[in-house]
PDB file of N, CA, C and O in Angstrom, chain B, residues numbered from 101:
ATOM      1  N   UNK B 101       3.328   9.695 -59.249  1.00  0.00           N
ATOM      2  CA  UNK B 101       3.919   9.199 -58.030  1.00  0.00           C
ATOM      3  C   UNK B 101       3.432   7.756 -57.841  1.00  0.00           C
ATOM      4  O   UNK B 101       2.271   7.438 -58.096  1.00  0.00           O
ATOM      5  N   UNK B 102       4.400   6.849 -57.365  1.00  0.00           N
ATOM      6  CA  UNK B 102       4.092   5.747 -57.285  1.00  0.00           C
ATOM      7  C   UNK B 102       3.304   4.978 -55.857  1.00  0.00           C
ATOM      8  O   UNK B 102       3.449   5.532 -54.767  1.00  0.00           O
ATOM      9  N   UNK B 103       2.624   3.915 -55.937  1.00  0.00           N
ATOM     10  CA  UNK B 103       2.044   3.831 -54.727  1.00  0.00           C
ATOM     11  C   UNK B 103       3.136   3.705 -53.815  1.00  0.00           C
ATOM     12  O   UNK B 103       3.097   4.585 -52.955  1.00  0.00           O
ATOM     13  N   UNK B 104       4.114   2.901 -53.702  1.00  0.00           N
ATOM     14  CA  UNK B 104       5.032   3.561 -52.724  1.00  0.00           C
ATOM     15  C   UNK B 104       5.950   4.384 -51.941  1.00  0.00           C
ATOM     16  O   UNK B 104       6.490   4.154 -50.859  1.00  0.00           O
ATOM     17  N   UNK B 105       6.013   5.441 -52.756  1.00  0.00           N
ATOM     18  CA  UNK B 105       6.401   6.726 -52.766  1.00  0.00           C
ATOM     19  C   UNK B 105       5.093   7.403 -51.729  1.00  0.00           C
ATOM     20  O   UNK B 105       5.279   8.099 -50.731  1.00  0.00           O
ATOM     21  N   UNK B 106       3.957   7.034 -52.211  1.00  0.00           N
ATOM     22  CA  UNK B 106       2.957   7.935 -51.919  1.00  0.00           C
ATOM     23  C   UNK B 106       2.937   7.065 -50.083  1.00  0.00           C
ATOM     24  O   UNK B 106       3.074   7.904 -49.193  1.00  0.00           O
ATOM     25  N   UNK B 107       2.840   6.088 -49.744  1.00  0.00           N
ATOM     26  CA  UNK B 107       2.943   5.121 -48.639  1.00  0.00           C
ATOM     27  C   UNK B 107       3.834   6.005 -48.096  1.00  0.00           C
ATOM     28  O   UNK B 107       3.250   6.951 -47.567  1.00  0.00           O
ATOM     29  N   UNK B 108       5.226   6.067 -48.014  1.00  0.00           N
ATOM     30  CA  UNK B 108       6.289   6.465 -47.780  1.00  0.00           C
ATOM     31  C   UNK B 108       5.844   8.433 -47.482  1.00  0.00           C
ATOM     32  O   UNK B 108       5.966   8.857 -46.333  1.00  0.00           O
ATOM     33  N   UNK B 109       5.590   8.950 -48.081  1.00  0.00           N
ATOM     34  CA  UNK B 109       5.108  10.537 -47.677  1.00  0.00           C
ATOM     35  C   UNK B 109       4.008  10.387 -46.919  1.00  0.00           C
ATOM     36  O   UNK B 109       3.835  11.473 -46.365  1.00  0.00           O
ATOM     37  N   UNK B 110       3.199   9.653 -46.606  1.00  0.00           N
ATOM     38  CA  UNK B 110       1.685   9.720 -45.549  1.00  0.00           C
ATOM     39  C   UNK B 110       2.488   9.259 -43.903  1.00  0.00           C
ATOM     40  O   UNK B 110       2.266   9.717 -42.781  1.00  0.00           O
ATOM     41  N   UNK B 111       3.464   8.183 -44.358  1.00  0.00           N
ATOM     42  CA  UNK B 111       3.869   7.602 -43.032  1.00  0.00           C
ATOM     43  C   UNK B 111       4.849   8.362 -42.251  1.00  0.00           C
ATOM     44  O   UNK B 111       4.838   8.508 -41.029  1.00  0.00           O
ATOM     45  N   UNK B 112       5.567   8.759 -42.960  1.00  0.00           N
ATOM     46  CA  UNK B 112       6.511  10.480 -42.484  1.00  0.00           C
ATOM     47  C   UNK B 112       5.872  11.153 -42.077  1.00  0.00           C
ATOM     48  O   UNK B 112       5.921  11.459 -40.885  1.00  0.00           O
ATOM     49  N   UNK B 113       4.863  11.737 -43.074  1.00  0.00           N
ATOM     50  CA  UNK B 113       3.826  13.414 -42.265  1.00  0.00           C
ATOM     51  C   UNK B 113       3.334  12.122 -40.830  1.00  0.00           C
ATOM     52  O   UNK B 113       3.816  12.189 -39.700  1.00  0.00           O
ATOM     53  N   UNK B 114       2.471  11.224 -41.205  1.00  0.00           N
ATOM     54  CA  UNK B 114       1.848  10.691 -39.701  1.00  0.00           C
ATOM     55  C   UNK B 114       3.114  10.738 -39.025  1.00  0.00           C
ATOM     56  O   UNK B 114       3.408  11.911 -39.258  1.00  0.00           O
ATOM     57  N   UNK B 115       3.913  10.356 -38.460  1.00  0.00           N
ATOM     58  CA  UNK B 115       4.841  10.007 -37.571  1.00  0.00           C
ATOM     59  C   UNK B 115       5.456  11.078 -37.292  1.00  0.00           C
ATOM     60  O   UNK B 115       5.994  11.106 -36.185  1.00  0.00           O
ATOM     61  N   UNK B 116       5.586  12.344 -38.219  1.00  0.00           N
ATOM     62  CA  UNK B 116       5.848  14.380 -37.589  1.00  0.00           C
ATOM     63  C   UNK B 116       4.992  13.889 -36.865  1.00  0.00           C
ATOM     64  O   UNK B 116       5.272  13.147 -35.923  1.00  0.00           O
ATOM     65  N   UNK B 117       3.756  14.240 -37.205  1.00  0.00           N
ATOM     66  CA  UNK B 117       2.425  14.969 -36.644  1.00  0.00           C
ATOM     67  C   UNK B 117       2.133  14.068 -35.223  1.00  0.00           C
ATOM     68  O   UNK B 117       1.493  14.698 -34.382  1.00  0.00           O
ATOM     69  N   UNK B 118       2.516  12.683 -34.846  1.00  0.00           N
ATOM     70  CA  UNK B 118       2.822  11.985 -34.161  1.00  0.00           C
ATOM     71  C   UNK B 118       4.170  12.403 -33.018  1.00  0.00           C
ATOM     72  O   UNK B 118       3.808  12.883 -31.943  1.00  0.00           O
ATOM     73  N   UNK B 119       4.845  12.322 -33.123  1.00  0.00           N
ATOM     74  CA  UNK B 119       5.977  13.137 -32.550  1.00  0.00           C
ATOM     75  C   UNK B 119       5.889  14.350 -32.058  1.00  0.00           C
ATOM     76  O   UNK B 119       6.381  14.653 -30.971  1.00  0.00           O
ATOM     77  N   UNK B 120       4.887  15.627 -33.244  1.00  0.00           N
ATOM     78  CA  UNK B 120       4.935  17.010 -32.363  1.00  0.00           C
ATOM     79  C   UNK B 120       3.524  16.912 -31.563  1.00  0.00           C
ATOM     80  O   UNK B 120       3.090  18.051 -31.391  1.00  0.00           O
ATOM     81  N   UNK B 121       2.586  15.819 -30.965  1.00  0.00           N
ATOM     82  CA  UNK B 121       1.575  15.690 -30.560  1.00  0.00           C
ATOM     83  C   UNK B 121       1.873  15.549 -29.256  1.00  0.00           C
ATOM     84  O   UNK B 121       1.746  14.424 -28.772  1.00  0.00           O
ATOM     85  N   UNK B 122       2.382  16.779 -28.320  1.00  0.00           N
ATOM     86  CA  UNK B 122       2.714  16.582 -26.912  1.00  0.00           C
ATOM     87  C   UNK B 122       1.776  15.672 -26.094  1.00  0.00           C
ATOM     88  O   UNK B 122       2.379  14.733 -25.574  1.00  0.00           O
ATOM     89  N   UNK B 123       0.678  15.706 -25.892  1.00  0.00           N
ATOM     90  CA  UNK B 123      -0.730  15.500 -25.199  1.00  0.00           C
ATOM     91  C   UNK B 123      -0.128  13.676 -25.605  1.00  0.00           C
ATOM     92  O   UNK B 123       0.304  12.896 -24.756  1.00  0.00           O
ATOM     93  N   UNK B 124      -0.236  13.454 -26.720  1.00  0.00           N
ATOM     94  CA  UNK B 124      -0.041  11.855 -26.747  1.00  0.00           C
ATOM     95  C   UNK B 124       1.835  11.801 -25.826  1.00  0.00           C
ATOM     96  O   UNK B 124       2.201  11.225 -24.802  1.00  0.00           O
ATOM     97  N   UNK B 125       2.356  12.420 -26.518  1.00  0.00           N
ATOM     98  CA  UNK B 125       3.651  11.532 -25.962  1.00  0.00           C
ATOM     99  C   UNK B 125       3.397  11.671 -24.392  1.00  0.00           C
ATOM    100  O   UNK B 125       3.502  10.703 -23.639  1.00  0.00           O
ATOM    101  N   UNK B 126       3.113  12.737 -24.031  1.00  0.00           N
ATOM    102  CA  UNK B 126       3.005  12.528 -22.234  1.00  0.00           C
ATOM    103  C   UNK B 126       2.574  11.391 -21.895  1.00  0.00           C
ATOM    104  O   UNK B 126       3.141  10.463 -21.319  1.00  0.00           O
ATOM    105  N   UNK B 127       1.597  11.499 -22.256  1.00  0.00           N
ATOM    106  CA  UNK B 127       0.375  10.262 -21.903  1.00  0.00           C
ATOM    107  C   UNK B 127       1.290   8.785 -22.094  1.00  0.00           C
ATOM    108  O   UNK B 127       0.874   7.702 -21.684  1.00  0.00           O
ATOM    109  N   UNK B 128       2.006   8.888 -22.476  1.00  0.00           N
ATOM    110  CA  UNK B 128       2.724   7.356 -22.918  1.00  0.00           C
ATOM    111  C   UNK B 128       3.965   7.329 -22.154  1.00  0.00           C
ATOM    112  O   UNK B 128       4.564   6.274 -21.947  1.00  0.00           O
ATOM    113  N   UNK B 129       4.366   8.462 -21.731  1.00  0.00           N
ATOM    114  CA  UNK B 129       5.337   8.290 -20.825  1.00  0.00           C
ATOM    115  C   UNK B 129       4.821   8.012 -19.407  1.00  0.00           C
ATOM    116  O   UNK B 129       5.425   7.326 -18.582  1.00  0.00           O
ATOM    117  N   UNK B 130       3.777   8.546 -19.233  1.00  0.00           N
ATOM    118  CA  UNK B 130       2.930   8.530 -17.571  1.00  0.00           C
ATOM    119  C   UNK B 130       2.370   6.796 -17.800  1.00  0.00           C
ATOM    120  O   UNK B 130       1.923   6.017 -16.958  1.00  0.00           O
ATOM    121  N   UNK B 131       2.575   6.630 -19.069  1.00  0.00           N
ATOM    122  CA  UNK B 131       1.986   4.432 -18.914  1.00  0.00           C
ATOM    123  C   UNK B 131       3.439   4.037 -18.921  1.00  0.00           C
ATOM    124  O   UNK B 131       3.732   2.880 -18.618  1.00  0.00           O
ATOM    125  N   UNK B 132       4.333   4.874 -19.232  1.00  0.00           N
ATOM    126  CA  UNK B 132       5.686   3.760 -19.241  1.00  0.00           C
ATOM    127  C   UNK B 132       6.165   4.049 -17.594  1.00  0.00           C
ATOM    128  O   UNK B 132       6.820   3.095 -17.174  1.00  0.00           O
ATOM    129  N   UNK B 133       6.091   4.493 -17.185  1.00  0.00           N
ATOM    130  CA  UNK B 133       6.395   5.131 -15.896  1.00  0.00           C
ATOM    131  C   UNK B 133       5.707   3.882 -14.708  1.00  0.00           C
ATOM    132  O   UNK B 133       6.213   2.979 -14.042  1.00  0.00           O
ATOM    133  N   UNK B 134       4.406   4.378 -14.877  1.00  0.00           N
ATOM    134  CA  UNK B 134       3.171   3.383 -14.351  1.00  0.00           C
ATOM    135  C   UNK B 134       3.716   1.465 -14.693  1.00  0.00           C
ATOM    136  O   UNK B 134       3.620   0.435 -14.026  1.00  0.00           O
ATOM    137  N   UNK B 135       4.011   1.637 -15.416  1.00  0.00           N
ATOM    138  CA  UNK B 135       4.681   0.151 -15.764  1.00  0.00           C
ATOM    139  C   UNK B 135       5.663  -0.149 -15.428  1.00  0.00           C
ATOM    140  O   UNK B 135       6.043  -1.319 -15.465  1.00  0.00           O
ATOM    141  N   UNK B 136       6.315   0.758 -15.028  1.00  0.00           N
ATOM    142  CA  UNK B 136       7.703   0.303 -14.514  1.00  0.00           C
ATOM    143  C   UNK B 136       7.938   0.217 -13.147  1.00  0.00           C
ATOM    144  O   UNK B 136       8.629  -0.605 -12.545  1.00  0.00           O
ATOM    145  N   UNK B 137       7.088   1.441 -12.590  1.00  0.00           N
ATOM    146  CA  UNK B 137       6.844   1.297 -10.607  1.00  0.00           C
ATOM    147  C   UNK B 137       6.336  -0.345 -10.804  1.00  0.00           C
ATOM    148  O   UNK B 137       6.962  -1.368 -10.525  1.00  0.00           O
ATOM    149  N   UNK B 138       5.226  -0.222 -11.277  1.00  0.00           N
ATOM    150  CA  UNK B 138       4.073  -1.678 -10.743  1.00  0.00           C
ATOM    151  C   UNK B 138       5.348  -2.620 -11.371  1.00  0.00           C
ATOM    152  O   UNK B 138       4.652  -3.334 -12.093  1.00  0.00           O
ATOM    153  N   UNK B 139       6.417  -2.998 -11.542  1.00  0.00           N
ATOM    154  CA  UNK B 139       7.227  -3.683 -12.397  1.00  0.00           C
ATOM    155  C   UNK B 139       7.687  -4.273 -10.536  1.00  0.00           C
ATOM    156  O   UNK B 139       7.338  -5.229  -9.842  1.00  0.00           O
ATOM    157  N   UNK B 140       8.800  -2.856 -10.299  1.00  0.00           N
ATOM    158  CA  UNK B 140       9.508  -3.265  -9.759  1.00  0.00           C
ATOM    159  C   UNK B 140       8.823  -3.532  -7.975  1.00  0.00           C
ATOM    160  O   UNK B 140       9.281  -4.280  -7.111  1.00  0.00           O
ATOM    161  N   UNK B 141       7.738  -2.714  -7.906  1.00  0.00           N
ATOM    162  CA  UNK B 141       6.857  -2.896  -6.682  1.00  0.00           C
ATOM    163  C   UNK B 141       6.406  -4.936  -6.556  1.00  0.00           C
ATOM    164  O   UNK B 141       6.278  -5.620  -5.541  1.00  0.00           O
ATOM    165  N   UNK B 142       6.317  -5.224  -7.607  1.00  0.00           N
ATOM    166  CA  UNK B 142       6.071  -6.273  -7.739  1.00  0.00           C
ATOM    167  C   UNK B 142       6.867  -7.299  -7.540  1.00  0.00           C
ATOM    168  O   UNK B 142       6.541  -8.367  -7.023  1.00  0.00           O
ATOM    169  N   UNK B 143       8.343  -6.876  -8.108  1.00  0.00           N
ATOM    170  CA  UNK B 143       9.551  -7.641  -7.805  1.00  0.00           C
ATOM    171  C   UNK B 143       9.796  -7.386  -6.375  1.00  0.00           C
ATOM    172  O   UNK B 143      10.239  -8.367  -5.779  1.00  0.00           O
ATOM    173  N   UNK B 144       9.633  -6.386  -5.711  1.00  0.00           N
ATOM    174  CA  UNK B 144      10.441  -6.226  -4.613  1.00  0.00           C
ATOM    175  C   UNK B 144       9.665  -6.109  -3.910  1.00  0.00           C
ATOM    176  O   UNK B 144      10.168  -5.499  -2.966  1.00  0.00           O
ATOM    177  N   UNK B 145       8.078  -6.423  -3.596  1.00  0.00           N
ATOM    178  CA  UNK B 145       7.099  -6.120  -2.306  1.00  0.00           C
ATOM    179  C   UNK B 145       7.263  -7.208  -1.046  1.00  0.00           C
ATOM    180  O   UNK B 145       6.787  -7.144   0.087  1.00  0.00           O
ATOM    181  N   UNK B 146       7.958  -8.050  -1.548  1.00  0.00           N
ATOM    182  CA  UNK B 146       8.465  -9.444  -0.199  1.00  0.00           C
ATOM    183  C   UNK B 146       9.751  -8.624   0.488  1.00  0.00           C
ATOM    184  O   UNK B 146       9.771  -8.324   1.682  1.00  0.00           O
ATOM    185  N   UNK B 147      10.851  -8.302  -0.482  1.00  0.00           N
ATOM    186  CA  UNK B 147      11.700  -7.606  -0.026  1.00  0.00           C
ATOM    187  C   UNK B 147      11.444  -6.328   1.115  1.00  0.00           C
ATOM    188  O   UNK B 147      12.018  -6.127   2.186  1.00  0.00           O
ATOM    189  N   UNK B 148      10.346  -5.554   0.439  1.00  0.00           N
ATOM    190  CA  UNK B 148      10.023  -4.158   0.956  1.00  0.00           C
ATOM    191  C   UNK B 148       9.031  -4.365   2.167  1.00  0.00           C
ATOM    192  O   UNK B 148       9.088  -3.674   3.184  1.00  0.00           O
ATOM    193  N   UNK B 149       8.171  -5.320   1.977  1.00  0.00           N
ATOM    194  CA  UNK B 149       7.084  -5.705   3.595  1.00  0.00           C
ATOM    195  C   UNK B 149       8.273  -6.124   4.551  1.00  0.00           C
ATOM    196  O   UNK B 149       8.165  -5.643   5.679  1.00  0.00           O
ATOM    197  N   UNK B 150       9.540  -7.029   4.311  1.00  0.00           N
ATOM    198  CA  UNK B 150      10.117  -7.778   4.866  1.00  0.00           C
ATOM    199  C   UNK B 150      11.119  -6.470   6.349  1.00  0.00           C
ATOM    200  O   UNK B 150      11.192  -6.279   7.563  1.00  0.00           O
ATOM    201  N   UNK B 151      11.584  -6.022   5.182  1.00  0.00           N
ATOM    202  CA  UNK B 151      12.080  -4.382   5.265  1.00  0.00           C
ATOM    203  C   UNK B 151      11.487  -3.980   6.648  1.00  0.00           C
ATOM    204  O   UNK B 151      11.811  -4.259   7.802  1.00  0.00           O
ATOM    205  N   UNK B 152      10.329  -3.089   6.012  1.00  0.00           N
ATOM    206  CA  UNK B 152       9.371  -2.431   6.946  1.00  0.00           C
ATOM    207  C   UNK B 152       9.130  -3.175   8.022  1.00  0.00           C
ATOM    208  O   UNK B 152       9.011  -2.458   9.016  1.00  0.00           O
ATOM    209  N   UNK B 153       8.983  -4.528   8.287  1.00  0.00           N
ATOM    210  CA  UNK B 153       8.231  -5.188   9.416  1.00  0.00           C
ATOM    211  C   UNK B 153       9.791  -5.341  10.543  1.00  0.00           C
ATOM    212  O   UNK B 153       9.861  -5.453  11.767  1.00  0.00           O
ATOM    213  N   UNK B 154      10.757  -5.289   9.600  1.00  0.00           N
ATOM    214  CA  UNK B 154      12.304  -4.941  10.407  1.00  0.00           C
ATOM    215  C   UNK B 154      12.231  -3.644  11.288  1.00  0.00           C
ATOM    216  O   UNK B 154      11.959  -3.652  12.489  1.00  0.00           O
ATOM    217  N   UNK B 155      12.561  -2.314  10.393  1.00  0.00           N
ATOM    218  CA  UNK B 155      12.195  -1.557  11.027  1.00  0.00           C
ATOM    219  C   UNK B 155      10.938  -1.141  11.773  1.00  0.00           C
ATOM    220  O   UNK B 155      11.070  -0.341  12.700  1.00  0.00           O
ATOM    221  N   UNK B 156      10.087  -1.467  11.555  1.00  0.00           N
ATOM    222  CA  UNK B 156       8.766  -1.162  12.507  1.00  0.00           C
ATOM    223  C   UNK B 156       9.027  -1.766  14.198  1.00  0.00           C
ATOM    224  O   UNK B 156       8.836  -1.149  15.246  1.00  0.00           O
ATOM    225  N   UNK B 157       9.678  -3.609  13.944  1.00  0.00           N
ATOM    226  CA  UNK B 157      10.504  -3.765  15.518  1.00  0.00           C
ATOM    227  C   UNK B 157      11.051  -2.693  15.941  1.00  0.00           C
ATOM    228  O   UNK B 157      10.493  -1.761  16.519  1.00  0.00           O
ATOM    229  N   UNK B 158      12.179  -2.804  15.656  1.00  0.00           N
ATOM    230  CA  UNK B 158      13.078  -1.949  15.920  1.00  0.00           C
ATOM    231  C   UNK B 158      12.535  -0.971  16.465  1.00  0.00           C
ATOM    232  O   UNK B 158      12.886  -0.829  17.636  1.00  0.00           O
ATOM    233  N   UNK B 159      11.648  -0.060  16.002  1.00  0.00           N
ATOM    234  CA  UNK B 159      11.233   1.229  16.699  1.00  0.00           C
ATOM    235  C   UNK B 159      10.078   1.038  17.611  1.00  0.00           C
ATOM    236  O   UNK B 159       9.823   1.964  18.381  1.00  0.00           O
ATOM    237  N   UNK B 160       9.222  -0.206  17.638  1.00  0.00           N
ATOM    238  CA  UNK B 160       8.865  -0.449  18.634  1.00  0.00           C
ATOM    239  C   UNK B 160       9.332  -0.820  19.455  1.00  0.00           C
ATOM    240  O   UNK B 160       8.628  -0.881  20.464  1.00  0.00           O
ATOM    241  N   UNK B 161      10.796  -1.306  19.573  1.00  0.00           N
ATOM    242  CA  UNK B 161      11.956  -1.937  20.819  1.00  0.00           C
ATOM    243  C   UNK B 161      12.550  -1.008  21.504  1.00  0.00           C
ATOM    244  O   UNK B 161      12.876  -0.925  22.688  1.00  0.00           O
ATOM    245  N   UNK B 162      12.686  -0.080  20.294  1.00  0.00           N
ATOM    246  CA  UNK B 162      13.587   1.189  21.177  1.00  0.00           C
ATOM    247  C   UNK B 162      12.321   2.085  22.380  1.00  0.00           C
ATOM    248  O   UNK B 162      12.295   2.531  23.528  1.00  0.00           O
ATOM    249  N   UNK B 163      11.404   1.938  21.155  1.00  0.00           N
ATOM    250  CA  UNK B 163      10.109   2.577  22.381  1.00  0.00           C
ATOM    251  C   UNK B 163       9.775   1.967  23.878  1.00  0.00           C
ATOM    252  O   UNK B 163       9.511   2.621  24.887  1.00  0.00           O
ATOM    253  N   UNK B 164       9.847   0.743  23.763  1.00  0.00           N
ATOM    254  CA  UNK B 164      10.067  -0.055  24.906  1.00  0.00           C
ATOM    255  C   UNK B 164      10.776   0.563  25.342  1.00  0.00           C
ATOM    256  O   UNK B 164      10.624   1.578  26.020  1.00  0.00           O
ATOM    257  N   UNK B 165      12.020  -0.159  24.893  1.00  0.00           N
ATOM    258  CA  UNK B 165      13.232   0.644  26.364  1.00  0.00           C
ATOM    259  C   UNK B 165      13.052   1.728  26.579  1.00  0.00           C
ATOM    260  O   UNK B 165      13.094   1.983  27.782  1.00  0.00           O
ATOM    261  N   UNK B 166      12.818   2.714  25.815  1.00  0.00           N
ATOM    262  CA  UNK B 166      12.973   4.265  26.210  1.00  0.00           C
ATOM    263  C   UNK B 166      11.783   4.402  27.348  1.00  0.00           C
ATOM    264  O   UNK B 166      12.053   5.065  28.350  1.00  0.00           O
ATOM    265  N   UNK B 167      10.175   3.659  27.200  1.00  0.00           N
ATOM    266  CA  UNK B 167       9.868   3.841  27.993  1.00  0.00           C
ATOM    267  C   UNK B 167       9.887   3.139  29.284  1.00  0.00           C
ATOM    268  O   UNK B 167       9.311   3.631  30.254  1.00  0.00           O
ATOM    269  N   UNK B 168      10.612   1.846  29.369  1.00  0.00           N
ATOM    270  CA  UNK B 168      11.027   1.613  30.997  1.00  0.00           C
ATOM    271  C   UNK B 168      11.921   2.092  31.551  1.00  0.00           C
ATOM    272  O   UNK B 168      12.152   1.876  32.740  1.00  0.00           O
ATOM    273  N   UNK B 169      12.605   2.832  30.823  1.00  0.00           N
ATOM    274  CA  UNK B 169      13.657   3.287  31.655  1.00  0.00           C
ATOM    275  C   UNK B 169      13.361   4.892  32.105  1.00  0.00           C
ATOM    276  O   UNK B 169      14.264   5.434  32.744  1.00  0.00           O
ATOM    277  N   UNK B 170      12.478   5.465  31.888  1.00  0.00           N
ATOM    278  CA  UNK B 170      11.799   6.493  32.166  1.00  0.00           C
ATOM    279  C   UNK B 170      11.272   6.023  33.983  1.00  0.00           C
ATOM    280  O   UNK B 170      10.418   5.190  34.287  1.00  0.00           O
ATOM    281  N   UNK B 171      12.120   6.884  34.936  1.00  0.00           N
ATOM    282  CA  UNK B 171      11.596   6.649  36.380  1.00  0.00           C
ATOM    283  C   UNK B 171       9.610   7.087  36.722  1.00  0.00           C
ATOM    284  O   UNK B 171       9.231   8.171  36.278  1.00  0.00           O
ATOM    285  N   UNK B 172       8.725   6.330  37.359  1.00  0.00           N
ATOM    286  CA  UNK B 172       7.589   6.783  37.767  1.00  0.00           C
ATOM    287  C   UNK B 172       7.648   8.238  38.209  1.00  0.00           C
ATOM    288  O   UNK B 172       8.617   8.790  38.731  1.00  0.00           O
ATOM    289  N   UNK B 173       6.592   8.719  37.953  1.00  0.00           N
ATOM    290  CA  UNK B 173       6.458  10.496  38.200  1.00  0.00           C
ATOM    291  C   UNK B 173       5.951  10.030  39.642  1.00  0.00           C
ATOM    292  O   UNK B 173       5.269   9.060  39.972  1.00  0.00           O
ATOM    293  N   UNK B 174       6.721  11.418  40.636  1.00  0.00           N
ATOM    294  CA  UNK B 174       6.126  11.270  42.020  1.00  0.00           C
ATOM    295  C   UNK B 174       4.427  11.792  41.920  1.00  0.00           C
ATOM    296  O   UNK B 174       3.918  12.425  40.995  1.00  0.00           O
ATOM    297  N   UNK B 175       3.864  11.375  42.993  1.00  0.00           N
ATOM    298  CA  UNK B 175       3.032  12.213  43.239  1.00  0.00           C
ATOM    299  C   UNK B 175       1.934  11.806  43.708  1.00  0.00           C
ATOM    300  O   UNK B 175       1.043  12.611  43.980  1.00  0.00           O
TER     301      UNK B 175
END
C-alpha cells in the first residue's frame, strides 16, 4: 500500500469516528449557537436598548394616567 493510499484510509476512519462522536458534535453546535446569539446581540443591542427604553415609557405613561384618573378613596 502506498503512502497515499495509507493517508487516505487513516483520514476516512478519523473523520467516521469524528462524525459518530456525539459528545464532540454537540459541543460544537452549543459554540456555533453561542456565536451566533453574541453575533446578532451585538448587531442589534442599540436597536434592542432603544426598543425597550420605548416601551418601558409607554408603560410608565399609561401607569400615570391610569393612576390619575383613579378618583381619591373617601374616608
Amino acid at each position: 500500500m502506498d503512502m497515499l493510499t495509507r493517508l487516505w484510509v487513516y483520514a476516512k476512519s478519523q473523520s467516521l469516528r469524528f462524525i459518530k462522536e456525539d459528545k464532540a458534535a454537540s459541543g460544537i453546535e452549543y459554540v456555533l449557537i453561542a456565536v451566533m446569539v453574541a453575533v446578532v446581540l451585538t448587531a442589534f443591542s442599540g436597536d434592542i436598548a432603544t426598543a425597550v427604553e420605548t416601551i418601558m415609557g409607554e408603560i410608565e405613561s399609561s401607569l400615570t394616567t391610569s393612576a390619575e384618573s383613579i378618583p381619591p378613596a373617601e374616608g
